[in-house]
PATORTI-140747 format. One record per residue (C-alpha): z, y, x. Coordinates in steps of 0.1 Angstrom, whole numbers, padded with zeros to 4 digits, always signed. Example, Ala and Ser with C-alpha at 12.3 -4.5 7.8 and 13.67 -1.06 7.14 Angstrom:
% residues 2
+0078-0045+0123
+0071-0011+0137
//
This chain:
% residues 353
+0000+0000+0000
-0009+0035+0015
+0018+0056+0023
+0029+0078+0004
+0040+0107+0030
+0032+0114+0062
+0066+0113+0086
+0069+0137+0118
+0094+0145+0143
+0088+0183+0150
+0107+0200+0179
+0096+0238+0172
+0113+0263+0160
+0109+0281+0129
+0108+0321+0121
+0127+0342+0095
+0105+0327+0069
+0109+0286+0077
+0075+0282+0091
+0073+0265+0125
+0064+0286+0155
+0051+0276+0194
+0084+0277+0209
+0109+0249+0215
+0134+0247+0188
+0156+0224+0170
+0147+0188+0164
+0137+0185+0129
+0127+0151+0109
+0099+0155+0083
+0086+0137+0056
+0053+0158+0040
+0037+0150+0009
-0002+0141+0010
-0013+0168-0012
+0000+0189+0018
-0021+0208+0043
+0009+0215+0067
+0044+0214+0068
+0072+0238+0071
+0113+0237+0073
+0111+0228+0033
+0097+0191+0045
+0129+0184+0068
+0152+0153+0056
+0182+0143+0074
+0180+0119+0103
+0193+0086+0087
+0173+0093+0055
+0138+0096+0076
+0149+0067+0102
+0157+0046+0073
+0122+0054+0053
+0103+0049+0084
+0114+0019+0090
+0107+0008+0053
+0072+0017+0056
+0066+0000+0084
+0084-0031+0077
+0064-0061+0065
+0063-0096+0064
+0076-0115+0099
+0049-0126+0119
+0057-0167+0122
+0044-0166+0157
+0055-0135+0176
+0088-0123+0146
+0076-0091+0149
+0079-0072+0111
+0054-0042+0114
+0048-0015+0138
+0051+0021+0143
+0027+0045+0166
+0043+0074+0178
+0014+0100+0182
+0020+0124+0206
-0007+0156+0207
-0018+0176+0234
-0019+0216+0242
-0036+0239+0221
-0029+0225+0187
-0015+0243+0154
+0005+0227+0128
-0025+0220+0104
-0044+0201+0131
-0017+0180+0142
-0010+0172+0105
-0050+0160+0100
-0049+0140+0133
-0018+0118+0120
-0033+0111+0086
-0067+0105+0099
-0051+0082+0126
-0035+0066+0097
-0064+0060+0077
-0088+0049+0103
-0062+0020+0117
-0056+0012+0081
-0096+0008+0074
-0093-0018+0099
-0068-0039+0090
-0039-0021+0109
-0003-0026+0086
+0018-0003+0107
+0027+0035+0103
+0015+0063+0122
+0045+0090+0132
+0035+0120+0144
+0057+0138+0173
+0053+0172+0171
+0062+0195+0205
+0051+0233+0205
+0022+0241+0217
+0000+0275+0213
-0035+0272+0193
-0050+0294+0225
-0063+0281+0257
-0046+0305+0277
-0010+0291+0269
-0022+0260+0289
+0005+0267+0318
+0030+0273+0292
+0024+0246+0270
+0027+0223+0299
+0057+0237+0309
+0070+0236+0271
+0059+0204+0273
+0081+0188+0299
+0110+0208+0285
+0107+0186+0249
+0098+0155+0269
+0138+0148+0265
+0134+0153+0226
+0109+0122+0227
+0135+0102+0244
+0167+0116+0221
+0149+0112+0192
+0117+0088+0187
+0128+0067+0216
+0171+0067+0207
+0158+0053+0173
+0137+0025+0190
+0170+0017+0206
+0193+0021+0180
+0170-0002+0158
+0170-0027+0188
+0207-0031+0194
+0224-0016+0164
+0260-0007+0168
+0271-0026+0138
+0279-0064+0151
+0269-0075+0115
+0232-0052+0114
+0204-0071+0123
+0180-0057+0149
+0151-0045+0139
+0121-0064+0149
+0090-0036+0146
+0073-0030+0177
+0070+0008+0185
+0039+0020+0205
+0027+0054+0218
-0002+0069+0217
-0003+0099+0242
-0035+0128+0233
-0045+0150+0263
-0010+0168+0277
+0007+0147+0254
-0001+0120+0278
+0020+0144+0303
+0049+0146+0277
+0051+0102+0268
+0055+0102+0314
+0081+0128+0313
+0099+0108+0286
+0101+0080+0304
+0116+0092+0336
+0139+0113+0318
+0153+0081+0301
+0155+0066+0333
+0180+0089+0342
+0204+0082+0310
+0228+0055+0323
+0237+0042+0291
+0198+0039+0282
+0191+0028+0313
+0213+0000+0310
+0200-0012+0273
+0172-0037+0277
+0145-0018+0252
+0113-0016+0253
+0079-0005+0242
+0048-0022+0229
+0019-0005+0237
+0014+0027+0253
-0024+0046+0247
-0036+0078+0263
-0069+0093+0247
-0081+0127+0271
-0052+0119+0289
-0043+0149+0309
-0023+0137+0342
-0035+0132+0375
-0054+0099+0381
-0031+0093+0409
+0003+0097+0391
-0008+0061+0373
-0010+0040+0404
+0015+0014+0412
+0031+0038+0438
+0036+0063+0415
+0076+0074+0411
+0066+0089+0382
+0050+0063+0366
+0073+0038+0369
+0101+0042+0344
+0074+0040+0324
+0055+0008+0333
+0093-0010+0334
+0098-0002+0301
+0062-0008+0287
+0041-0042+0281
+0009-0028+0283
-0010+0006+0286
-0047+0014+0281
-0065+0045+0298
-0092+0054+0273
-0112+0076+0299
-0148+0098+0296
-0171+0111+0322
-0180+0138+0295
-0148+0152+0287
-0152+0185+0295
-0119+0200+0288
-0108+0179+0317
-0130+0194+0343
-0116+0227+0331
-0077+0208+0337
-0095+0200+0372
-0102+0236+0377
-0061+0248+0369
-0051+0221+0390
-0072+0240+0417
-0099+0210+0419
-0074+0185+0434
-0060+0160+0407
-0090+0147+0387
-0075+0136+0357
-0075+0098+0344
-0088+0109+0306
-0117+0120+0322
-0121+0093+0354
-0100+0069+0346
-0075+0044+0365
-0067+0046+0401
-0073+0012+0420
-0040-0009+0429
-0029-0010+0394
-0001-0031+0380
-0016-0060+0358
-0003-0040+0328
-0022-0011+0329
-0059-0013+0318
-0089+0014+0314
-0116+0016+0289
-0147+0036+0293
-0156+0061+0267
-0191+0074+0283
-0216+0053+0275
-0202+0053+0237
-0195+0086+0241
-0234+0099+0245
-0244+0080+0214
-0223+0099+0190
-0237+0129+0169
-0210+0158+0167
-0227+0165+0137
-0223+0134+0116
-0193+0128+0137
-0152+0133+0120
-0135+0153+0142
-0113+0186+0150
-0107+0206+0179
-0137+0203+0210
-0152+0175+0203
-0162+0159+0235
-0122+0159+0245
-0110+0148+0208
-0136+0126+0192
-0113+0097+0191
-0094+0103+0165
-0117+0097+0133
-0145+0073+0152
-0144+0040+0136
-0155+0020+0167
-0126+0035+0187
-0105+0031+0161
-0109-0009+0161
-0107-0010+0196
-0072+0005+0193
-0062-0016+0164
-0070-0051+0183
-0045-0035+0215
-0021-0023+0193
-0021-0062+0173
-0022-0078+0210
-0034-0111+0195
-0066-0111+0215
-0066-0109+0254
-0078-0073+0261
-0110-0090+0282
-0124-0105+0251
-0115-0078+0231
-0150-0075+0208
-0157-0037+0211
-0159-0042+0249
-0181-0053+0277
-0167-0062+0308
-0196-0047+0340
-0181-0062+0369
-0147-0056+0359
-0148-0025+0343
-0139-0026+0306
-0167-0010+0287
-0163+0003+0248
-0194-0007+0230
-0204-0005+0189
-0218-0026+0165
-0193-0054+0169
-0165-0064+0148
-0136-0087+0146
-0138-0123+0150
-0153-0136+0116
-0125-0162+0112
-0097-0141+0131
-0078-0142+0096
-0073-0179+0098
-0062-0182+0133
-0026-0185+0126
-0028-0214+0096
-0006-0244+0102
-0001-0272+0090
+0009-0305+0090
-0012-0339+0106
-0029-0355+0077
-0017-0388+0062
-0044-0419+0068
-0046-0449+0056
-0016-0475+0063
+0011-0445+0063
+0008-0431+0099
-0001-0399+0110
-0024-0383+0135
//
């Protein structure tokens, strides 16, 4: 059943009239109506209320195999996006996983960040400042789910994933070692399904398997895919305020010396098939085109399920090594049955085999 709200976690804060501004504020939980266009202080709902209604819509029936119950995508959104943007991208998220056969619920994370290109320094900076929000209060809840306080509660079994866009890439890392640093945290043995970056805006080094930075996050983490795109021109322009040195990996993808966990996908030769004009989109299209493509949006629904091998994943075409994304496919006609049991016929005489 579709939902019937779209829930956020927004860390801005909010002017003299409740609407929410680019600045770092407060942590609020939201829960907007679908008739909405964007949301405002009116949509906040107490924590427990929104952990407890996020959890219902996520929850389904327990997979036999894996006793998993649903799952929940965190999206996390770049610089340079306004409220009514961010509010399109989680519902069109929604409703492209759902179209293919994704059950889970998309939760949008909300940080402040200016609709204007200039505020890219500041954003980024805003950015790593609400990186500890996503740990206090997306990630705390993945935790307190897992190992509930109560003796008698019993833990919750949806996987959690992330999906990082451009800088929010930048803010999903910074989470990560900032939760490294919590003792108590630290100490709990949680852990995240899959983590996604689309655009992702950090430095194509800062993923390799010496990177201090990124490993809190690969620890913690059972698989992430780099979707990356020789055409992304918003990240030649990152290149550019990062003086030319740091190509980033949304636009060139993974470093070499990866742990076995981490995985790219090729946008480009996808990428210079599509038609902006008969494309769904918002924002600059050649750095935000994921989020509405159908072929992409399958792609991320078979990694976020994790039932098929990510090398024989349908919508790509391994070249040598390199993981390709590719149309016209689909899933597996008989995926659906894959999971029937049952038991050895009877034969003749009484015996079984």
């Amino acid at each position: 059943m579709p939902a019937r709200n779209t829930f956020l976690i927004c860390t801005r804060d909010v002017d003299k009239d409740g609407a929410f501004v680019a600045e770092p504020g407060d942590t609020r939980f939201l829960q907007v109506p679908l008739a909405r266009r964007e949301y405002s202080s009116a949509d906040v709902v107490p924590k427990d209320a929104w952990q407890k209604k996020v959890i219902a819509a996520a929850d389904g029936e327990e997979d036999e195999i894996t006793g998993s119950t649903g799952d929940i995508l965190f999206f996390v959104h770049g610089y340079n996006n306004d409220v009514e943007t961010i509010l399109w991208r989680t519902r069109t998220l929604q409703e492209s996983l759902s179209a293919q056969g994704w059950k889970g619920l998309v939760v949008g994370f909300d940080w402040p960040s200016d609709n204007s290109t200039l505020n890219y320094l500041e954003d980024r900076y805003d950015a790593s400042q609400v990186a500890q929000r996503l740990v206090d209060d997306a990630l705390q809840i993945v935790v307190d789910a897992q190992f509930p306080v109560d003796p008698k509660a019993r833990p919750c079994t949806i996987n959690v994933h992330l999906l990082g866009h451009s800088t929010g890439a930048f803010v999903i890392m910074e989470a990560f070692s900032n939760a490294a640093k919590k003792g108590a945290l630290f100490k709990k043995s949680w852990r995240i399904g899959q983590v996604v970056f689309i655009g992702g805006d950090v430095s194509r080094a800062s993923l390799s398997s010496s990177s201090d930075w990124a490993a809190p996050m690969y620890d913690r983490i059972f698989r992430l895919t780099n979707y990356s795109n020789r055409f992304d021109k918003v990240l030649g322009v990152s290149n550019m305020k990062h003086l030319g040195v740091a190509p980033r990996a949304g636009r060139v993808g993974l470093p070499e010396g990866l742990p076995e966990k981490a995985v790219n996908v090729d946008c480009s030769e996808y990428f210079q098939t599509k038609n902006p004009k008969e494309s769904v989109f918002t924002g600059t299209f050649n750095h935000s085109w994921h989020i509405g493509d159908p072929v992409f949006a399958l792609d991320l629904v078979l990694t976020l399920e994790g039932e098929i091998d990510r090398q024989a994943i349908p919508t790509r075409r391994n070249d040598q090594g390199h993981l390709i994304l590719i149309a016209g496919r689909s899933r597996p006609e008989f995926q659906g049955g894959w999971d029937e049991n049952r038991p050895a016929p009877i034969v003749p005489g009484g015996s079984a085999r």
